[in-house]
N, C-alpha and C positions, 0 to 999 in steps of 0.2 A: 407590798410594792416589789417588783421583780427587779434584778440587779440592772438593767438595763433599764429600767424607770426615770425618767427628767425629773430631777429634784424640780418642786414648786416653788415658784421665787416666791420672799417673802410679803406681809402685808404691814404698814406699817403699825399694827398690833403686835406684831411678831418683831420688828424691831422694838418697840418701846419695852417689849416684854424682856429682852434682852438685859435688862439695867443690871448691870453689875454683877456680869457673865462676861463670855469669852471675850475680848473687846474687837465691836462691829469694826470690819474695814469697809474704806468707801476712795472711789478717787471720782473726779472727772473723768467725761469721756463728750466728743460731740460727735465723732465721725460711728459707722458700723464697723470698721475695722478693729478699729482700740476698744469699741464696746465686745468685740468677742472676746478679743485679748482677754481683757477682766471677766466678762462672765463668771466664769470658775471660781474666781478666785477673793472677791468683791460681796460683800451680805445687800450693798444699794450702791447703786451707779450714778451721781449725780450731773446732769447733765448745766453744766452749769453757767453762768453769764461774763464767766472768765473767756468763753470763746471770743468776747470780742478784742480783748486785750490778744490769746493767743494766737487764734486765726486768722482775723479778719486786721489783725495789725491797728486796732484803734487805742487811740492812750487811755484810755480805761473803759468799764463797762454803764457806762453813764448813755450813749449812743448807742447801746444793741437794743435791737426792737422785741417787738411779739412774734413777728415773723420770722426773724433772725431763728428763735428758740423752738419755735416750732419746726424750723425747718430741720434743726441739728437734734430736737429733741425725737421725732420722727427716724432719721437716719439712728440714731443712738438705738431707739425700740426695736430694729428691727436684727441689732446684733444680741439682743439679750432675751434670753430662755430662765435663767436660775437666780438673778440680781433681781432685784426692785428699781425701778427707774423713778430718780426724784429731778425735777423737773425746778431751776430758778425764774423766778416772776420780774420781771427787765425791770429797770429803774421808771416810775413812773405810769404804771399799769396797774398797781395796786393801794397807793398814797392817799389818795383822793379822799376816799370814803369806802366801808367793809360793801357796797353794794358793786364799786367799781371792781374791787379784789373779786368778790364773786365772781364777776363776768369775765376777768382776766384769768383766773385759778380755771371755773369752769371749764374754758376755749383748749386752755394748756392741755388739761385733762383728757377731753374730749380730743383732739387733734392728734395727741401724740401716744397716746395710753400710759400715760406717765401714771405711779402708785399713788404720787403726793407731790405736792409745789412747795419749795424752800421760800421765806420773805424775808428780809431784814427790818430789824430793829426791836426794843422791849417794849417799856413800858408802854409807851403811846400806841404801838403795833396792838398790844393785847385783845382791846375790842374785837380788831379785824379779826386775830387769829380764830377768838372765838366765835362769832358769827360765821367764818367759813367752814366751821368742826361742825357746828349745828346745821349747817346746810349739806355735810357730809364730803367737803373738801378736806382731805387729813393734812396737815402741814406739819413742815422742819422750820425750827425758829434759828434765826442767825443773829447771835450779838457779840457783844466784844468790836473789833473792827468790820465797819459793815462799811466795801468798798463804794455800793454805791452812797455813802455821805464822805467822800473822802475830802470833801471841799467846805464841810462845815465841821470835819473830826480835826484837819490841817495836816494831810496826809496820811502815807499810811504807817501809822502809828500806834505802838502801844498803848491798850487802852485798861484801864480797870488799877491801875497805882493810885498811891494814895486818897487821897475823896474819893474819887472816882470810883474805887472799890464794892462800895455802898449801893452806888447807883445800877453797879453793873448785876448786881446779887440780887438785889429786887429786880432788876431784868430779868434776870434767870426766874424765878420765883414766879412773875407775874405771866412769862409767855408757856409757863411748867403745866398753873392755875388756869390760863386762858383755854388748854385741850391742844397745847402741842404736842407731839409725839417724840420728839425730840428736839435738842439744840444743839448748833452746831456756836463752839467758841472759838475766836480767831482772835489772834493774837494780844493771847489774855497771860498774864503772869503767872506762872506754875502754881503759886498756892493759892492764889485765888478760883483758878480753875479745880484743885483739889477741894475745894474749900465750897464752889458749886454742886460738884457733883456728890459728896457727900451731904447737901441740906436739899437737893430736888430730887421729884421720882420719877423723872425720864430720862433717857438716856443724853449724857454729852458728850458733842461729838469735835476733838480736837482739831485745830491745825495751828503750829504757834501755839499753842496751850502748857498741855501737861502729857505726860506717859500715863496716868492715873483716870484718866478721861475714860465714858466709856466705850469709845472708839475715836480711828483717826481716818482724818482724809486729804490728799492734796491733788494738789493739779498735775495728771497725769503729763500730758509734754512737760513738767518743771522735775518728777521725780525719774524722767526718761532722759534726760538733758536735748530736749527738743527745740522746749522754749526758754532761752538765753540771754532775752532783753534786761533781765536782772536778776540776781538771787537773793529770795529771803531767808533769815538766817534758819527759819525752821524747815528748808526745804533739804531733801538727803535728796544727792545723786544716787539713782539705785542702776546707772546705766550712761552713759556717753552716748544716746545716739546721733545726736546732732552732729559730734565732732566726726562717727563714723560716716553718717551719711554724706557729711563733706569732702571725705574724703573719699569715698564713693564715684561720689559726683565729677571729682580732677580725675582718677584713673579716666574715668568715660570719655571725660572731655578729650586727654591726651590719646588715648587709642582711635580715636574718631580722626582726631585731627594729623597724627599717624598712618590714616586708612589699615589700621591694626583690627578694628571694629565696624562690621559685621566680619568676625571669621567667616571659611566654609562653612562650618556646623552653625550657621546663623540665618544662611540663604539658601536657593531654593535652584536648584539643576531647570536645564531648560523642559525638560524633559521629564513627565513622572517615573520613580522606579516601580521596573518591572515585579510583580509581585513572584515570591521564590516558588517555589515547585513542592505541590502539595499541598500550599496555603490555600 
């Protein structure tokens, strides 16, 4: 491969191959702009159903559609050359039955060129995971807090303390068993997430978890300070933009309303310049 060669993004064999190597990064991304941003720098780009909480302003992801995802999943593909695009399956598109996932996994796939579709939930999900593996849909399993049951979990809350420990580790275990290629743990207690990824052999993938995970991801506008509506405690600012862009935003206002903005160097003489001599 010559130096100027595009690294091949990976497949999700190459992540799961991963387990207990460098640890995989991954964030969010819905728009083409933010998916270049990461390119580079990202092993999977997950395109994910948080858009509807961050974009579209709805109070959570329970109301974003298939069309929704397909549309941001599409814009997302077409900023990414080197990342793997994983693609979330909207609340209520893959619940039913492993034949509805089929056709929703499928659509996603086919639509957006996504590598693999993310689902939520363990044990009860396991079926599906496996009948979509067998039919050649590769999935990311999501347990721990899975936002869209945020109304039968009682918010979004810590999950996997005391009892609950038990149940969450056979989670892990059965969606490992079912032919996921990875799992993503959200907002799981540090030794229990240590305590996951040491007894499974896929890769997992933190947020809320642990440092010991084998990789981590968060939602890009929350680690950008874009998105402000609330901060969870595992979320790092790695950036203010929100507060720069507002303040962005007032300089404009004020030079406008100034007539300080459009300078000369902004606008456009009645007259084209004459080109110089020689040109």
């Amino acid at each position: 491969m010559s130096a100027t060669a595009q690294k091949k993004a990976p497949m999700p064999t190459d992540i799961r191959a991963r387990k207990g190597d460098t640890p995989l990064v991954s964030l969010t991304a819905y728009t083409t702009p933010m998916a270049q941003l990461m390119d580079a720098h990202c092993d999977f780009v997950l395109v994910g159903d948080s858009v509807g909480m961050v974009l579209h302003g709805l109070p959570s992801t329970l109301e974003v559609t298939m069309e929704m995802m397909i549309l941001h999943g599409q814009a997302v593909s077409r900023g990414l050359s080197r990342a793997m695009m994983v693609i979330d399956m909207p609340f209520g598109s893959y619940e039913q039955s492993p034949e509805q996932a089929f056709d929703s996994a499928a659509r996603l796939m086919r639509e957006t060129s996504a590598g693999a579709v993310k689902l939520e939930g363990g044990q009860h999900m396991a079926p599906t995971i496996d009948f979509l593996v067998k039919r050649g849909i590769p999935v990311m399993a999501h347990i721990g807090l899975t936002p869209q049951s945020i109304n039968t979990l009682g918010g979004y809350t810590v999950q996997g303390r005391g009892p609950q420990a038990d149940n969450l580790m056979q989670d892990a275990k059965d969606v490992a068993e079912a032919g996921a290629f990875a799992v993503v743990l959200e907002k799981v207690p540090e030794g229990l997430a240590d305590r996951i990824t040491a007894q499974i052999g896929i890769p997992t993938i933190g947020i809320g978890a642990s440092a010991g995970c084998d990789g981590q991801i968060l939602v890009v506008d929350d680690m950008l300070g874009l998105f402000t509506a609330f901060k969870a405690k595992f979320v790092k600012r790695y950036a203010h933009l929100g507060e720069a862009g507002e303040a962005a935003i007032a300089a404009y206002a004020r030079e406008v309303r100034a007539r300080r903005f459009p300078g000369p160097e902004h606008v456009f003489a009645d007259e084209a310049p004459k080109p110089k001599a020689g040109a």
